[in-house]
N, CA, C and O of each residue as an XYZ file, in Angstrom:
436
protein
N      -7.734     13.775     17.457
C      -6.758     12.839     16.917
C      -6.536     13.124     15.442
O      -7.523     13.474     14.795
N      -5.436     13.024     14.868
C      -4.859     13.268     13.831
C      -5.428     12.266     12.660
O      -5.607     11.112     13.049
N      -5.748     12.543     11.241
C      -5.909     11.299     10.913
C      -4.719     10.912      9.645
O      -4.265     11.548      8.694
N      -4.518      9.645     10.147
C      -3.938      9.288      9.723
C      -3.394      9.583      7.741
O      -4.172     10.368      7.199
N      -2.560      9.198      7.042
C      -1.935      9.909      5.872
C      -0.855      8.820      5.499
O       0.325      8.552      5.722
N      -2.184      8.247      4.647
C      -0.909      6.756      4.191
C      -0.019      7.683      3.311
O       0.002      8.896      3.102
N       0.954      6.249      2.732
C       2.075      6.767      1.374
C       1.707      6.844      0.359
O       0.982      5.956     -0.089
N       2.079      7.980     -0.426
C       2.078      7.806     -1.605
C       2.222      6.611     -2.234
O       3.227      5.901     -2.278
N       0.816      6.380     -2.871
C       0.542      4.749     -3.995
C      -0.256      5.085     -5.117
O      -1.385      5.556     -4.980
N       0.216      4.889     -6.117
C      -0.385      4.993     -7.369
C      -1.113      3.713     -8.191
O      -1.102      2.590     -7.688
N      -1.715      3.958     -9.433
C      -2.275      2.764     -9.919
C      -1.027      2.587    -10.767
O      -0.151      3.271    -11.296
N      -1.477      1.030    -10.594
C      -0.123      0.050    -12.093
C       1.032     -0.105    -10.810
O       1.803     -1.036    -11.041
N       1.336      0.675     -9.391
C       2.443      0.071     -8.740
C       2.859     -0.939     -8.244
O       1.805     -1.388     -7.793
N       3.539     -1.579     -8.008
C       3.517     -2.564     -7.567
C       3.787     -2.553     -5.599
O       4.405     -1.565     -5.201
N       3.516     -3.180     -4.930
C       3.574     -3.195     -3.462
C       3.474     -4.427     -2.931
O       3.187     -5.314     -3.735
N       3.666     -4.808     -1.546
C       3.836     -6.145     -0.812
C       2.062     -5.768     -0.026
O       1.410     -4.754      0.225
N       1.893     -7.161      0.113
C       0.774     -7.287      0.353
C       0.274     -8.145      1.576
O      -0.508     -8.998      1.158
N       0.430     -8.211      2.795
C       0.433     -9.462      3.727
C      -1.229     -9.199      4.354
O      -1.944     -8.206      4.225
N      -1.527    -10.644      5.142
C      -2.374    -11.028      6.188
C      -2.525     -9.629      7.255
O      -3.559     -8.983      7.424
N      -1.852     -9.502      7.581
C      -1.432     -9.181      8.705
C      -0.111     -8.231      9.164
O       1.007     -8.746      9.144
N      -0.298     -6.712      9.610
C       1.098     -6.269      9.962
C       1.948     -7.233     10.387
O       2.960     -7.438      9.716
N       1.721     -7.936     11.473
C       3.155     -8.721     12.080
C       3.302    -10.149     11.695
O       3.857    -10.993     12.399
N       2.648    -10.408     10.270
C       3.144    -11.302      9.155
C       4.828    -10.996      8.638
O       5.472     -9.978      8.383
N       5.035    -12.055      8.642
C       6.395    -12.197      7.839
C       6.179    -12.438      6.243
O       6.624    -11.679      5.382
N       5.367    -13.706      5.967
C       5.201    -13.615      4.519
C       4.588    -12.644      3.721
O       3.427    -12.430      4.068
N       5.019    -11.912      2.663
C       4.526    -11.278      1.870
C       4.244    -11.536      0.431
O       4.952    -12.430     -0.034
N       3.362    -10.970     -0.436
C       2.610    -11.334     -1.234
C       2.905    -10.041     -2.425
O       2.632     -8.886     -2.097
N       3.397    -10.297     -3.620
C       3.433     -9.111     -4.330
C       1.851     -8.753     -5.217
O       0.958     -9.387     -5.779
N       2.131     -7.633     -4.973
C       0.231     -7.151     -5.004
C       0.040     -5.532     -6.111
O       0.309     -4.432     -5.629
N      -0.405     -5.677     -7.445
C      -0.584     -4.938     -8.317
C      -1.668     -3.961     -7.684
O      -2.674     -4.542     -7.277
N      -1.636     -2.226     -7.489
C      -2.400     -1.743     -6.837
C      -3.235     -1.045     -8.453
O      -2.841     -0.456     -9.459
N      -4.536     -1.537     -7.926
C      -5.803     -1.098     -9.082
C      -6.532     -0.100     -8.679
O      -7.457      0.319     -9.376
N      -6.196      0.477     -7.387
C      -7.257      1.530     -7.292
C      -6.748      2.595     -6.125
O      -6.603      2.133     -4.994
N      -6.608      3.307     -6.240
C      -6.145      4.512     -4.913
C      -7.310      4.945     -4.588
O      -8.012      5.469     -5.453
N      -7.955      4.756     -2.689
C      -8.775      5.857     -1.904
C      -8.176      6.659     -0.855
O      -7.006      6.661     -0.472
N      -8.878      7.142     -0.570
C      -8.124      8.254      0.279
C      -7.233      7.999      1.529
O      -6.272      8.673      1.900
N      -7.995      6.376      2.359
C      -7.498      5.664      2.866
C      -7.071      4.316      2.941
O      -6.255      3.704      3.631
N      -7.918      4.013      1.963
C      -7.452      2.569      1.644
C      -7.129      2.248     -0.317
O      -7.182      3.052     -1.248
N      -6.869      1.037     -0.315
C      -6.339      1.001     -2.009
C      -6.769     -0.914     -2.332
O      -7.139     -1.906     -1.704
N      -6.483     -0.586     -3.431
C      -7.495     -1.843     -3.925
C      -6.564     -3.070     -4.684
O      -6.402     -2.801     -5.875
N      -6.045     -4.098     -4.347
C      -4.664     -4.400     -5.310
C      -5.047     -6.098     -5.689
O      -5.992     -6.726     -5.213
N      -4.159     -6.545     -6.548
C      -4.811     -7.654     -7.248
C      -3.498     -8.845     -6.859
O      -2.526     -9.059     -7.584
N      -3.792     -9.533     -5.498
C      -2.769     -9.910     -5.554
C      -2.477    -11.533     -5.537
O      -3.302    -12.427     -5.354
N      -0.714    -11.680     -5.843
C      -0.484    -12.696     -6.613
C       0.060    -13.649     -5.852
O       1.277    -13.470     -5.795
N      -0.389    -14.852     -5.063
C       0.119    -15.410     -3.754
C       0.549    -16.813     -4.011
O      -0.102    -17.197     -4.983
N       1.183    -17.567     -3.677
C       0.977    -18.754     -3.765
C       0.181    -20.016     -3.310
O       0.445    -21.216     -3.380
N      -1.145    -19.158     -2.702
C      -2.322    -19.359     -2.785
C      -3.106    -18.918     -3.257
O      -4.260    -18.892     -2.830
N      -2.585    -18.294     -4.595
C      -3.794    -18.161     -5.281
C      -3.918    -18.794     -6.324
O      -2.702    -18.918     -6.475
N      -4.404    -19.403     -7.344
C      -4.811    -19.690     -8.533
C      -4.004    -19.034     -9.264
O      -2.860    -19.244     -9.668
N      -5.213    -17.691     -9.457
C      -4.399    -16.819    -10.143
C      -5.105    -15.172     -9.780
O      -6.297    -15.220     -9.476
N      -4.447    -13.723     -9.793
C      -4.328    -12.788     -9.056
C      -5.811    -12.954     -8.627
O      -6.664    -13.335     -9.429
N      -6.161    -12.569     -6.978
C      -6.987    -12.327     -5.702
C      -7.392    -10.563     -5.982
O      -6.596     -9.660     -5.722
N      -8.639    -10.364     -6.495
C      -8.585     -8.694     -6.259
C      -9.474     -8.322     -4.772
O     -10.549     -8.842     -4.475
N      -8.728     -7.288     -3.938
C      -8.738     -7.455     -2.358
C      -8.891     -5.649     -2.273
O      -7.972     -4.864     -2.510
N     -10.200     -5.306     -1.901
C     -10.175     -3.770     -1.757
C      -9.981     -3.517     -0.355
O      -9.613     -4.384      0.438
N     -10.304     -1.976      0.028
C      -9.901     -1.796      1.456
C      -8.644     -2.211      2.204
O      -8.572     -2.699      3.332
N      -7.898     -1.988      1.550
C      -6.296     -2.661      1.888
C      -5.759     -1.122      2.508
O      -5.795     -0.043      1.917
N      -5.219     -1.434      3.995
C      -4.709     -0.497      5.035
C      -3.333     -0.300      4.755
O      -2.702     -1.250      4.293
N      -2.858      0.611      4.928
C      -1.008      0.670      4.707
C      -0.829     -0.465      6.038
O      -1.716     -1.009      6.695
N       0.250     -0.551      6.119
C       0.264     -1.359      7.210
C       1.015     -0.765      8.651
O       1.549     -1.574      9.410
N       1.014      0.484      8.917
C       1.527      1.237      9.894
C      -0.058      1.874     10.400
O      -0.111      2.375     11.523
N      -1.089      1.843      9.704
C      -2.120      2.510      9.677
C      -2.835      2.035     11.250
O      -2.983      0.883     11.658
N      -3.152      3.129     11.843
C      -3.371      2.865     13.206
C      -4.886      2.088     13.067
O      -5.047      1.258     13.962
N      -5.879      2.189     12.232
C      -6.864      2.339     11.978
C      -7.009      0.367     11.783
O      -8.112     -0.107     12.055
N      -5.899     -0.597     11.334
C      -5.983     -2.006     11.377
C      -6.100     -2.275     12.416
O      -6.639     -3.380     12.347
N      -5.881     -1.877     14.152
C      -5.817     -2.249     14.842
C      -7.152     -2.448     15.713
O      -7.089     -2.971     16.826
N      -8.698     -1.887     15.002
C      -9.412     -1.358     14.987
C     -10.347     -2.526     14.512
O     -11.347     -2.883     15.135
N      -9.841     -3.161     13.167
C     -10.676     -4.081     12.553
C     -10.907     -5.292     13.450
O     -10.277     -5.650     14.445
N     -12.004     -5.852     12.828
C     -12.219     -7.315     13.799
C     -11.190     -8.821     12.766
O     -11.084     -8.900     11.542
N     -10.818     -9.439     13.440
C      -9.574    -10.350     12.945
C     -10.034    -11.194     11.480
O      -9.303    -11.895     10.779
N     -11.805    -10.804     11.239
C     -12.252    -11.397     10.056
C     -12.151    -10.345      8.857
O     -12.026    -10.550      7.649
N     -12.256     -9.018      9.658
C     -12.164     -7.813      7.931
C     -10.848     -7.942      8.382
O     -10.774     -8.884      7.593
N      -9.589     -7.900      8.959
C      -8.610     -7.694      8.810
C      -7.929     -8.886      7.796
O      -7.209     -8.577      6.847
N      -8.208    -10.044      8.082
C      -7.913    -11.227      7.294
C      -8.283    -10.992      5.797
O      -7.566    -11.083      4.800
N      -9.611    -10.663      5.919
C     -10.171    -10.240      4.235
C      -9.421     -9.228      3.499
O      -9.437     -9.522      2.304
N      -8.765     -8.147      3.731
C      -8.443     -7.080      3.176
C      -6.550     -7.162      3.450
O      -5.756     -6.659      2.654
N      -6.186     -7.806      4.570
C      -4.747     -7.493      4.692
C      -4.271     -6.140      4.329
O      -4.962     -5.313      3.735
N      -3.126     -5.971      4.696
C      -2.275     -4.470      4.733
C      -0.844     -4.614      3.330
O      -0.347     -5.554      2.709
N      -0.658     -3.227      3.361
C       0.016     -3.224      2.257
C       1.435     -1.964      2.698
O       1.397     -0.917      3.345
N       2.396     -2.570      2.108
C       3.520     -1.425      2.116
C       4.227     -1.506      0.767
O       4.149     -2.391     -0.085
N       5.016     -0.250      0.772
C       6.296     -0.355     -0.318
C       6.735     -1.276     -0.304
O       6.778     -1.993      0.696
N       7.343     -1.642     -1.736
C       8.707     -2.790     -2.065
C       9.720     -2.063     -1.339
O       9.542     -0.892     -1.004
N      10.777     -2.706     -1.079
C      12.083     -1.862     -0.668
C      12.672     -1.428     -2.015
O      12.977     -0.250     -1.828
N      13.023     -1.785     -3.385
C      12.974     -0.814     -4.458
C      12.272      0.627     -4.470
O      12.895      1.688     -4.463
N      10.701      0.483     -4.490
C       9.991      1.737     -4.356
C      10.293      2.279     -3.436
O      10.494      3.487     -3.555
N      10.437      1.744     -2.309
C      11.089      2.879     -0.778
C      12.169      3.938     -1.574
O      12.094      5.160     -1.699
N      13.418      2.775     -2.164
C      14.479      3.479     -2.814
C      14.475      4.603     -3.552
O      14.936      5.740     -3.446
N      13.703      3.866     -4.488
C      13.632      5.030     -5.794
C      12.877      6.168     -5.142
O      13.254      7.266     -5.549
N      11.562      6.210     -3.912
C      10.988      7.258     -3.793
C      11.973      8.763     -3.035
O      11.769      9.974     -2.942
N      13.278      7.621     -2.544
C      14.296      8.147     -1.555
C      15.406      9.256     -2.489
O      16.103     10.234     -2.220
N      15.146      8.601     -3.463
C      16.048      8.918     -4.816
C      15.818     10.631     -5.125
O      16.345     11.704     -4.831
N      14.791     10.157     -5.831
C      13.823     11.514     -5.845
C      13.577     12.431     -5.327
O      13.477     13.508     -5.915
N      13.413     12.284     -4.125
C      12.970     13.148     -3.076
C      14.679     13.803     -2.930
O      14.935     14.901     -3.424
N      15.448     13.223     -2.412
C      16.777     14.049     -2.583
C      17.662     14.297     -3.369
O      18.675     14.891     -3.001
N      17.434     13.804     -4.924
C      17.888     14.811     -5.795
C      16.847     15.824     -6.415
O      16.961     16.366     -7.514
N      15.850     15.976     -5.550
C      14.649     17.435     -6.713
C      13.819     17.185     -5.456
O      12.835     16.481     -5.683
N      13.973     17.615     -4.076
C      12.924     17.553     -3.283
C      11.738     18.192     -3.435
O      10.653     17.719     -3.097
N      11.906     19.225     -3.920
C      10.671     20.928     -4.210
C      10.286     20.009     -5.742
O       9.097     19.708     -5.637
N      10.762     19.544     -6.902
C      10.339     18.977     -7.920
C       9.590     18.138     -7.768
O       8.487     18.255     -8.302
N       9.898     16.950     -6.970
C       9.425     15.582     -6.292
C       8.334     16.056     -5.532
O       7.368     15.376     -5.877
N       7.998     16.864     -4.684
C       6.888     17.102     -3.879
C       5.378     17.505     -4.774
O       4.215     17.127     -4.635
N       6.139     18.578     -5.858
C       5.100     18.536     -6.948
C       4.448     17.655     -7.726
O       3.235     17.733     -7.924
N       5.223     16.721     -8.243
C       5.311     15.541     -8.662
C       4.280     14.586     -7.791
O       3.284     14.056     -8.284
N       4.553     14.501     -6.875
C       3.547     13.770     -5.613
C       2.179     14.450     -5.503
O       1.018     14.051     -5.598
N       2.633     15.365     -5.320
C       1.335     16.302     -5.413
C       0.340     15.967     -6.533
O      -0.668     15.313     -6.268
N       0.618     16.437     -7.891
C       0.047     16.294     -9.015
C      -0.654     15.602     -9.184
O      -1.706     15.748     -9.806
N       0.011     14.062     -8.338
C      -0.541     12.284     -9.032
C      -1.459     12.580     -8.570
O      -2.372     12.785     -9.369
N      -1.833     12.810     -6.851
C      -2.343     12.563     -5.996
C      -4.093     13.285     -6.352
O      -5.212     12.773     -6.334
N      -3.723     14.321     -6.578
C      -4.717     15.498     -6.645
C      -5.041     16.057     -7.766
O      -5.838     16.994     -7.781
C-alpha cells in the first residue's frame, strides 16, 4: 500500500481545522509545526477561550483518520487548505509550474 502524501503546509499558514472529515463547521487554525504526516496548529474556535494548540492533525483526505479510535480522532481533528490557499497554490503552479515545484520542494526539504 502506498503511503499516503499530505499537501504542501508550511509554518505561519493559515488552514481550516475541523472535528471531523464529514464536519461541516470549520475552525481557522495557525499551523506551528510541519511532520511528515501530521502538523501541529493553534486553533481559534468559538470554543475556545483563546487559541487550542492540537498536534497530530491528519489532512483530512488522509486515509490513515479512518483508522483512529473516535477519542484520538476528536483530540487531534483534521485539517485542509483555505479555499484562498487552494487558489493561490493553483496560481503558481500554472504560471511557473517547473519554478513552483522547486519552490515546494525547497520549503519542504
Amino acid at each position: 500500500m502506498d503511503k499516503y502524501t499530505p499537501p504542501t503546509v508550511e509554518v505561519a499558514m493559515w488552514v481550516h481545522w475541523k472535528y471531523d472529515p464529514l464536519d461541516e463547521r470549520l475552525a481557522a487554525a495557525l499551523v506551528t509545526a510541519v511532520g511528515d504526516q501530521s502538523i501541529t496548529v493553534t486553533v481559534f474556535h468559538r470554543g475556545f477561550v483563546n487559541g487550542k494548540s492540537i498536534s497530530g492533525v491528519l489532512h483530512a483526505e488522509d486515509p490513515a483518520l479512518k483508522k483512529r479510535t473516535p477519542d484520538n480522532q476528536n483530540q487531534s481533528g483534521c485539517w485542509q487548505h483555505t479555499p484562498l490557499t487552494e487558489k493561490l497554490m493553483a496560481l503558481v503552479q500554472k504560471a511557473a509550474p517547473k519554478r513552483a515545484r522547486e519552490l515546494v520542494d525547497a520549503s519542504v526539504g
